[in-house]
C-alpha positions in Angstrom: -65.3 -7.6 48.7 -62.1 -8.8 47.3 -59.3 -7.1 48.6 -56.1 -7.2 45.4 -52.7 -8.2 46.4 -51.4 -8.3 43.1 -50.7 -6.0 40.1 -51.6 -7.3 36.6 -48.4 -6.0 34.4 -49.1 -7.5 31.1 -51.4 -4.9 29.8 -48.9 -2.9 30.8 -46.3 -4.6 28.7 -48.5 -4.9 26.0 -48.4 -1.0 25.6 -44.7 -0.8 26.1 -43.9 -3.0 23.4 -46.4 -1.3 20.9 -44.7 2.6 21.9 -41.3 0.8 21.4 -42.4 -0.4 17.9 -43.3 2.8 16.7 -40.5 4.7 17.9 -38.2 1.9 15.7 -40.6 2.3 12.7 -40.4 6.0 13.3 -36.7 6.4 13.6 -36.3 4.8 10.3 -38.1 7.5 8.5 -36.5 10.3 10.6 -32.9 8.6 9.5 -33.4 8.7 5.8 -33.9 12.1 5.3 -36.7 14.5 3.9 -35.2 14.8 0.5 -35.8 11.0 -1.6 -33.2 10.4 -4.4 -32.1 7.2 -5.8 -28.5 6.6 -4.7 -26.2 5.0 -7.4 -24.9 1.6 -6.5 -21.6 0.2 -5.8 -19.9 -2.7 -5.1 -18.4 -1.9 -1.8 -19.6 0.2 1.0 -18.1 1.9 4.3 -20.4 2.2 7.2 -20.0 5.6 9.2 -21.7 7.3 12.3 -24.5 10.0 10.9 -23.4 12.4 14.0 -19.9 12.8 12.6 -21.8 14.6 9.2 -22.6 17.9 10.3 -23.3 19.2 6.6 -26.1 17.0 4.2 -26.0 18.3 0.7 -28.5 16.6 -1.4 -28.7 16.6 -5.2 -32.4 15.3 -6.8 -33.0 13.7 -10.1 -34.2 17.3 -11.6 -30.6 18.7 -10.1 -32.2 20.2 -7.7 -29.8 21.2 -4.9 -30.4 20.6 -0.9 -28.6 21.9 2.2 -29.4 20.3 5.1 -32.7 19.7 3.3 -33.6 23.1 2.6 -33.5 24.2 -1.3 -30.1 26.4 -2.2 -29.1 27.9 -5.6 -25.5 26.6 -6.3 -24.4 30.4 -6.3 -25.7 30.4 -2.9 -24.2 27.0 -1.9 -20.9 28.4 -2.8 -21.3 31.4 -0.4 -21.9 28.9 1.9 -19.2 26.9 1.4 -16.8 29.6 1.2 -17.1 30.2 5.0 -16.7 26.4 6.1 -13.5 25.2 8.4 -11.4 23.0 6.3 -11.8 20.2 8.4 -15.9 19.8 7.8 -17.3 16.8 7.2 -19.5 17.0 4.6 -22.3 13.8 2.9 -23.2 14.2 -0.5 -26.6 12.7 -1.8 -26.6 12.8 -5.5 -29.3 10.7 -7.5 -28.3 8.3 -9.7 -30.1 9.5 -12.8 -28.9 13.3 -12.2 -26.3 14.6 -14.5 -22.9 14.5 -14.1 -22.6 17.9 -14.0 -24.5 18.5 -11.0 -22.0 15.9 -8.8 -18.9 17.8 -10.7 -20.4 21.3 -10.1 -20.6 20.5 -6.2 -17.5 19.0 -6.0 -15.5 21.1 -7.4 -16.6 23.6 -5.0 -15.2 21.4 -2.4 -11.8 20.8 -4.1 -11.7 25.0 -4.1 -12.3 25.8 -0.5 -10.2 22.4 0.3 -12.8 20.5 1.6 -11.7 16.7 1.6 -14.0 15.1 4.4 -16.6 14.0 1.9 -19.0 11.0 1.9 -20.6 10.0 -0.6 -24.0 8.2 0.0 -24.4 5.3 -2.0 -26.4 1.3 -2.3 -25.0 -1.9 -2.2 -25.0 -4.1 -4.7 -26.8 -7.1 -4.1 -25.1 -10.4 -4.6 -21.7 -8.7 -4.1 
């Protein structure tokens, strides 16, 4: 009998590279959010870390409201609101074919409780 001196490692590679390939594909999903909405473009963007934005509010086409994707009346959102620090950061999804109304309703219950750390989520333009 043949006695092995040697450990074949490729298979073994082989299955590392494939776990690492779905954890990137899955991160990507996990990093958009649950709640899809169409972002309004712009022509210029500023990157920023996701673990500085504690609060996610999320707006759909229907004007539908999200926090932290979980549905919220606005009456409720402003309850909510109302007991925020001043200094939270807040992101603000709104979808690009929503109404006005809805981005003006939510932030003007920002401007009341003086909440100015907001960022808003938005595409950039391609070609610019």
């Amino acid at each position: 009998m043949k006695k092995f001196d040697e450990i074949n490692i490729i298979p073994f590679i082989d299955i590392m590279l494939v776990l690492l390939a779905i954890v990137l594909i899955t991160a990507s999903f996990i990093s958009q959010g649950k709640i899809q909405v169409n972002v309004p473009k712009a022509s210029s963007t500023v990157a920023f870390k996701a673990d500085d934005l504690a609060k996610l509010l999320t707006v759909t086409e229907k004007g539908e409201i999200y926090f932290n994707d979980k549905p919220i009346q606005l009456t409720e959102l402003e309850q909510e609101i109302n007991g925020w620090d001043k200094e939270q950061k807040v992101t603000l999804k709104v979808d690009a074919k929503s109404s006005f109304q809805d981005f003006v309703s939510i932030t003007d219950l920002m401007a009341k409780n003086d909440i100015k750390n907001v960022a808003i989520v938005t595409v950039k333009e391609k070609g610019k």
